[in-house]
C-alpha positions as CSV (number, residue, x, y, z in Angstrom):
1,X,101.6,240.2,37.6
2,X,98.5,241.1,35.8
3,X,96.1,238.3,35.9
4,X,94.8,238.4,33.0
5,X,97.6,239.3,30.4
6,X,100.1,236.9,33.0
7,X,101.8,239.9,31.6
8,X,104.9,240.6,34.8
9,X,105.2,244.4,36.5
10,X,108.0,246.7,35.8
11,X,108.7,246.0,39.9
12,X,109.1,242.2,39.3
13,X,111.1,242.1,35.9
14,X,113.1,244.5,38.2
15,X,113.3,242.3,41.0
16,X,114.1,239.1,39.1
17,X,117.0,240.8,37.5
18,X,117.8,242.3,40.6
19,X,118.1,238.7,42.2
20,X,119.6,237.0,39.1
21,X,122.6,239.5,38.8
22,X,123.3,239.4,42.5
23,X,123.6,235.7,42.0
24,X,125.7,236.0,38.4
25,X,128.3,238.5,40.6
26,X,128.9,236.4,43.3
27,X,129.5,233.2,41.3
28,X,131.3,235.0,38.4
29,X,133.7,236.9,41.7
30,X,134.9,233.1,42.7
31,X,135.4,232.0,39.3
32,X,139.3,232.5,38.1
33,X,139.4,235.4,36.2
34,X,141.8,234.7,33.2
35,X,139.0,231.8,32.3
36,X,136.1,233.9,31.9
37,X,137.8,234.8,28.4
38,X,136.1,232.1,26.5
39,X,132.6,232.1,27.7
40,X,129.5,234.7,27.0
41,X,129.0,237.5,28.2
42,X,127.0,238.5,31.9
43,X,124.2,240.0,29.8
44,X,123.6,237.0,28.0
45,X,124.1,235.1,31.1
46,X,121.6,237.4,32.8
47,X,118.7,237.6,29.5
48,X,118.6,234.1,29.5
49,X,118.0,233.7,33.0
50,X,115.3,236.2,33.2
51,X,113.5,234.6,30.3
52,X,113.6,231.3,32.3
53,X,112.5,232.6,35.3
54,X,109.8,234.4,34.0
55,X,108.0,231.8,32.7
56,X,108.5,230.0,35.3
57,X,107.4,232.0,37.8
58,X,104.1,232.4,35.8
59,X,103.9,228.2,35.9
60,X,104.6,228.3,40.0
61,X,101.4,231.1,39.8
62,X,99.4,228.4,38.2
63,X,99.6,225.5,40.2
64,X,102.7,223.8,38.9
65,X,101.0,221.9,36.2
66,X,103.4,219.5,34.5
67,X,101.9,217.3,31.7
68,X,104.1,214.3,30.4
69,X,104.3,212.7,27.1
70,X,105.9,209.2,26.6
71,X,107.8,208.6,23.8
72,X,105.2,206.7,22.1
73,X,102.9,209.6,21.7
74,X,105.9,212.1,21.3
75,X,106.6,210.6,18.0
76,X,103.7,210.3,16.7
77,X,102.9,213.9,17.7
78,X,106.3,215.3,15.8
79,X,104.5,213.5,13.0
80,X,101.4,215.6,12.9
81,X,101.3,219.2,10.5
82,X,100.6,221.8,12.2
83,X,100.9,225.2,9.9
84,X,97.1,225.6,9.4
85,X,95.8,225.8,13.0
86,X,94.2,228.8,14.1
87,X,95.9,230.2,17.3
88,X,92.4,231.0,18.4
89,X,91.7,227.1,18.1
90,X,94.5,226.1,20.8
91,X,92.8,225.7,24.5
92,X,95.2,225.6,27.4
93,X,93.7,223.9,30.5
94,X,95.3,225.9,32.7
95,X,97.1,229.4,32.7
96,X,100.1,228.4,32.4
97,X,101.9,224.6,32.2
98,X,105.2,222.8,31.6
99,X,105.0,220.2,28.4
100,X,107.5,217.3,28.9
101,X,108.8,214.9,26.2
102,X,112.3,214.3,27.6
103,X,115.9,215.0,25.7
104,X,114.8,215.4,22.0
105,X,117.9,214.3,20.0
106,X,116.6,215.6,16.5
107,X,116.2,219.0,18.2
108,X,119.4,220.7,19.3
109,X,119.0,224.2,20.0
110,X,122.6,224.7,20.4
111,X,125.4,222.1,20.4
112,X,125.2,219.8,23.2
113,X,121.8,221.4,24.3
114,X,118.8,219.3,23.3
115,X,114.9,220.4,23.5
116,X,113.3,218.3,26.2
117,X,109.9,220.6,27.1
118,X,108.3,223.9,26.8
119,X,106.1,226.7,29.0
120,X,103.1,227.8,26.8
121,X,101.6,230.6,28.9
122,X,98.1,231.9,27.8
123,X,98.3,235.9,27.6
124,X,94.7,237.3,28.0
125,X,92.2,237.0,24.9
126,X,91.9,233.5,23.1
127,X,94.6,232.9,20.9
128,X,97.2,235.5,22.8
129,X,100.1,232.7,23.9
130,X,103.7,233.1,24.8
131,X,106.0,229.6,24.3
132,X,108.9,229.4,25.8
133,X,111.4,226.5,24.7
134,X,113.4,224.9,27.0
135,X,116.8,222.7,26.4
136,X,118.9,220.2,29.0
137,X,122.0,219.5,28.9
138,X,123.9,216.6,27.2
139,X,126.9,217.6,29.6
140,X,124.5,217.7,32.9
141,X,127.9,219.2,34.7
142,X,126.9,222.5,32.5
143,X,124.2,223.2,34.8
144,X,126.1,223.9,38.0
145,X,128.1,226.6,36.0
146,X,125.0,228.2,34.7
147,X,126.8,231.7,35.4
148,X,129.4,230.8,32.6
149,X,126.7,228.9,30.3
150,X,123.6,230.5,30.0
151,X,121.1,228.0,29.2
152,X,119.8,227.9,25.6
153,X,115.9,228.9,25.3
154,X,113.9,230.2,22.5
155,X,110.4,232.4,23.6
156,X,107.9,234.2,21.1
157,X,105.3,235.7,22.3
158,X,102.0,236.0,20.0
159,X,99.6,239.3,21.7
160,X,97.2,241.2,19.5
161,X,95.6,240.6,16.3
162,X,97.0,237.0,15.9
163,X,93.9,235.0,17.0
164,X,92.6,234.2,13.5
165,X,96.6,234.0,12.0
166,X,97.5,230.8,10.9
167,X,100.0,229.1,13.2
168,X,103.0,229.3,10.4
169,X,101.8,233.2,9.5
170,X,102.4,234.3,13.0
171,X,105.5,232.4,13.8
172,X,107.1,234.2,11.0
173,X,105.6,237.4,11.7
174,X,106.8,237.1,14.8
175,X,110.3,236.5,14.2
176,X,110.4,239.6,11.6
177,X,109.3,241.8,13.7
178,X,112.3,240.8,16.4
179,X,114.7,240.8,13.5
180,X,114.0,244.2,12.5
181,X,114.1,246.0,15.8
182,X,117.3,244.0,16.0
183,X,118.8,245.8,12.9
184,X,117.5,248.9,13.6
185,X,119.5,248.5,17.2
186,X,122.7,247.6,15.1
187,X,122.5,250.6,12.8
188,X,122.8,252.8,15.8
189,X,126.6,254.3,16.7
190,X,127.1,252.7,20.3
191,X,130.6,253.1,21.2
192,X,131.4,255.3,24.0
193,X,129.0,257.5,25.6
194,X,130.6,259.0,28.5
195,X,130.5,262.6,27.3
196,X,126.7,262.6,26.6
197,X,126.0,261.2,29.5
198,X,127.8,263.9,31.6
199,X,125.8,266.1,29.3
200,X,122.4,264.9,30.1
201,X,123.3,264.9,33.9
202,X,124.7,268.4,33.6
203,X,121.4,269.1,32.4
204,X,120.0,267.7,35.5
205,X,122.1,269.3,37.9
206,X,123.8,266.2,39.3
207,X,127.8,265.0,37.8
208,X,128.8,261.5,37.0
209,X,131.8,259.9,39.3
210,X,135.3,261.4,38.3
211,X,136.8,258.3,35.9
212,X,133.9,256.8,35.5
213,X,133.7,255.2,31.9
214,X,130.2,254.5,30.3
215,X,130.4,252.1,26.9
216,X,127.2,251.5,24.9
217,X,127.3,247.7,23.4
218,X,124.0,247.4,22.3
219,X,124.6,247.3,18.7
220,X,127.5,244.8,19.4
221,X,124.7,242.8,21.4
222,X,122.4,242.9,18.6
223,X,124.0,241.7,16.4
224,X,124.7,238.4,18.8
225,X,121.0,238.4,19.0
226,X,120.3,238.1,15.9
227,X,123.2,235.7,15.4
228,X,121.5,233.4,17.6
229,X,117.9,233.7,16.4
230,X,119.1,233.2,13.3
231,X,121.1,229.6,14.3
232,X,118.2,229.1,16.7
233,X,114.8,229.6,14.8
234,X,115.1,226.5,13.1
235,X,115.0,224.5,15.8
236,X,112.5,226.1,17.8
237,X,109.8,225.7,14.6
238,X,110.5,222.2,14.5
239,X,109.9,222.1,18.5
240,X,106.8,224.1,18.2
241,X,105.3,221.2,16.2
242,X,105.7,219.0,18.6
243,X,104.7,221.4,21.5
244,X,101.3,222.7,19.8
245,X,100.5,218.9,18.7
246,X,100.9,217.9,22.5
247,X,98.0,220.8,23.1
248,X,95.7,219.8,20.8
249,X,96.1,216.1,21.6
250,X,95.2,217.5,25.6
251,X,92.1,219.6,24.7
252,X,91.0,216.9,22.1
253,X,91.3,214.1,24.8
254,X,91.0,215.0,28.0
255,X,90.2,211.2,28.8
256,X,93.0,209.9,27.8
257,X,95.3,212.2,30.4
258,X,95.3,210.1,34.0
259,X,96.6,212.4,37.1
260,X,99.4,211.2,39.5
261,X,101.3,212.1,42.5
262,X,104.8,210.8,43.3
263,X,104.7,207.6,45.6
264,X,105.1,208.6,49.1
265,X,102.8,211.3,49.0
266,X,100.7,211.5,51.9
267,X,97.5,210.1,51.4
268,X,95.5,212.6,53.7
269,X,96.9,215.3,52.0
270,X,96.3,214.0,48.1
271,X,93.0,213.5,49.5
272,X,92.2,217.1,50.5
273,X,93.9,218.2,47.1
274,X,91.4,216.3,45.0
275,X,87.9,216.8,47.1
276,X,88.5,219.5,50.0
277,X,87.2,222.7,49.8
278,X,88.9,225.9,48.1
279,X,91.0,226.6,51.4
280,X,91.8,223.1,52.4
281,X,92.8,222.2,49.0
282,X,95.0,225.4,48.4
283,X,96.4,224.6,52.4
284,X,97.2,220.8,51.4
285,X,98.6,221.7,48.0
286,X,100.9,224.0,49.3
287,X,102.3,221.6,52.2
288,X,102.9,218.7,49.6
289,X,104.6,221.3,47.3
290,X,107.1,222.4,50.1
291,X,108.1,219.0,50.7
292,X,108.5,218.2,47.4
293,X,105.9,216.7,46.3
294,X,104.2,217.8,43.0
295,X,101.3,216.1,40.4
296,X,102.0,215.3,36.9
297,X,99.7,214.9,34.4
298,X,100.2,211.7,32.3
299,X,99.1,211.7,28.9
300,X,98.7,209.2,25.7
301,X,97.9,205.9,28.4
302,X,95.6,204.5,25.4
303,X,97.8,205.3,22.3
304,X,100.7,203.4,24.1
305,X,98.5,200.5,24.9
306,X,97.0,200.6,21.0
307,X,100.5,200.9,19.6
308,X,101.7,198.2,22.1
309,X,99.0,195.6,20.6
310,X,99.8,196.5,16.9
311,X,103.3,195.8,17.9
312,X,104.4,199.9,16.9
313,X,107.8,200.5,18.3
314,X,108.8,204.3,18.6
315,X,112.4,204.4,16.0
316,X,115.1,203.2,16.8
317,X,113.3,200.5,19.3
318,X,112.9,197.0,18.3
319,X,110.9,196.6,15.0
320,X,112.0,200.1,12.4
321,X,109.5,201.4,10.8
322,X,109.8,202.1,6.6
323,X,108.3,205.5,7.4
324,X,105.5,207.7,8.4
325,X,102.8,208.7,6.6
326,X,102.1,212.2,8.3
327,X,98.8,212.8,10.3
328,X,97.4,216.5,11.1
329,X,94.2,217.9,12.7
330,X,90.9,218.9,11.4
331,X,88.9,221.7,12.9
332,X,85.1,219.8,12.7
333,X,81.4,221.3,13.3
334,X,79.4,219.7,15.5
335,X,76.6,220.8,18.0
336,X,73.2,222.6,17.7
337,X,72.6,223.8,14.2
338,X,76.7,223.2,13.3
339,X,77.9,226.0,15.2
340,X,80.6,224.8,16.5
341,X,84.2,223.5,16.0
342,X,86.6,221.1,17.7
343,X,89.9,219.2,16.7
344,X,90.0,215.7,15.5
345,X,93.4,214.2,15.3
346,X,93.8,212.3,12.3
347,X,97.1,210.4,13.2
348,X,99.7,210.1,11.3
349,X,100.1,206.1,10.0
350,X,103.2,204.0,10.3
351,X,103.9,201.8,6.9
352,X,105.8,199.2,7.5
353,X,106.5,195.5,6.3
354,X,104.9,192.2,7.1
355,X,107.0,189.2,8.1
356,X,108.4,187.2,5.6
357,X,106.9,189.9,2.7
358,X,107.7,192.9,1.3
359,X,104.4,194.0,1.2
360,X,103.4,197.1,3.2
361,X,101.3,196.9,6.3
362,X,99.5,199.8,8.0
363,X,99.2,200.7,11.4
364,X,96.2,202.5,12.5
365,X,95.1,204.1,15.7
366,X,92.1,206.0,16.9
367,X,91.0,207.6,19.6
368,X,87.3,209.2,20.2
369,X,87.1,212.5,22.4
């Protein structure tokens, strides 16, 4: 893996498809034949395994950092515009981390598949970012017949001149440019290709096994592709808000984010992961992680305590709010002679009624980086 792009090698896309379709082949062998009719294809099967284990291979590379969001925050977050932000203006802590909000019910990537987190991977230069979407479940059984149900994901990746792009611009730009090498693979004949390909190894000096059938399907693939980006980019823009929210809200207020490790834990060890040296640390990290035990970053502690006070319930929870007044972020100067810029969250406000009245009340919330 290049480690600056996080971009993988030839030799390990190879390798994890390698694995992955070794895995697919002997699951797919046990599984009774005359039911494989009805589900997807092996390529899909195998594409969106890859995609998974790509990304999170580049979060193991990182350090496994997992930030959480309760529900409080996660609403208010999904509340928050989004389509002006810079790419260039979102920080990542880390390399590479895994955003958690839990089974999303508004946001069903496919049916029965709901968006409950995404990897955001930085890429190399500010504002170069790949997200990559990811769904559980409503059936948890699905995900012991993975090989017959390929889990739903949706990834963009934004490298080159994007850092200056509007947020919206580059989504879209994004998804036309996959949409077009999608049609142009459609247009192509496909079909049966066993006769060039004897041709081409003629050429070479070498023959192709007597019977031996080659079939091209990649125009029949595209256009399942684009099938499913078209059902599926809704959803994923919707998810985004709430994905690039939970950013900003990280690098905006990094106070308001408290570090945990599972109970259990050894204390020894937690204690050489927060204050030993380089070695020790990486040592004592690595023990914990092979028996399980991994850190999550908690985040929104204060908003839940404000909202708590106001008496805010997230929807659907005790008091219903009328509605939401949406919030959304402003990119302020500050420092030596106004030369530089950072994110202010100006929250989105809940309107609802008083006891007894029909009169509006506001609820307000604020937090100070």
């Amino acid at each position: 893996m290049e480690p600056v792009s996080g971009i993988l090698t030839l030799e390990q896309i190879n390798e994890i498809v390698r694995f992955v379709m070794l895995e697919l082949n002997i699951r797919s062998m046990r599984f009774p034949r005359k039911q494989k009719d009805s589900h997807q294809s092996p390529s899909r099967v195998s594409e969106s395994e890859r995609t998974l284990a790509t990304a999170y291979g580049r979060f193991v590379q990182a350090g496994r950092q997992i930030m959480d969001f309760p529900v409080e925050l996660t609403e208010m977050l999904a509340r928050t515009d989004i389509d002006d932000i810079p790419l260039a203006s979102i920080k990542m802590p880390y390399a590479s981390q895994y955003l958690h909000f839990g089974p999303q019910a508004e946001l069903e990537l496919e049916p029965g598949w709901l968006v409950d987190g995404a990897y955001i991977e930085q890429r190399g230069r500010s504002g170069e970012l790949r997200f990559t979407v990811t769904v559980v479940p409503a059936d948890r059984g699905l995900s012991n017949h993975w090989y017959l149900f390929p889990e739903a994901e949706y990834t963009q990746d934004f490298v080159g001149n994007f850092g200056s792009t509007d947020l919206a611009t580059a989504i879209d730009t994004v998804l036309s440019d996959r949409l077009a090498t999608l049609h142009n693979r459609k247009a192509k004949a496909g079909g049966d290709i066993t006769a060039a390909m004897q041709a081409m190894l003629a050429s070479m000096g070498t023959t192709m096994p007597e019977g031996l059938r080659i079939v091209d399907v990649g125009p029949e693939m595209a256009t399942v592709r684009e099938d499913i980006n078209n059902r599926r980019f809704p959803v994923y823009k919707a998810a985004l808000q709430l994905v690039v929210n939970a950013l900003c809200y990280v690098a905006a207020y990094p106070d308001d984010i408290d570090t945990i490790w599972p109970s259990g834990t050894a204390e020894s060890l937690k204690q050489k992961v927060l204050s030993g040296k380089d070695k020790e640390k990486m040592r004592a990290k690595s023990k914990l992680t092979s028996l399980g035990y991994v850190h999550v970053h908690i985040c929104g502690k204060r908003i839940v305590e404000q909202r708590s006070a106001l008496g805010i319930h997230p929807s659907g929870h005790g008091q219903v709010a009328t509605h939401w007044r949406s919030g959304h972020w402003r990119n302020q100067v500050h420092g030596p002679g106004r030369s530089l810029r950072k994110l202010i969250w100006l929250m989105p406000v809940i309107v609802g009624s008083k006891p007894g009245t029909p009169e509006p009340e506001d609820g307000h919330l604020y937090l100070v980086s």
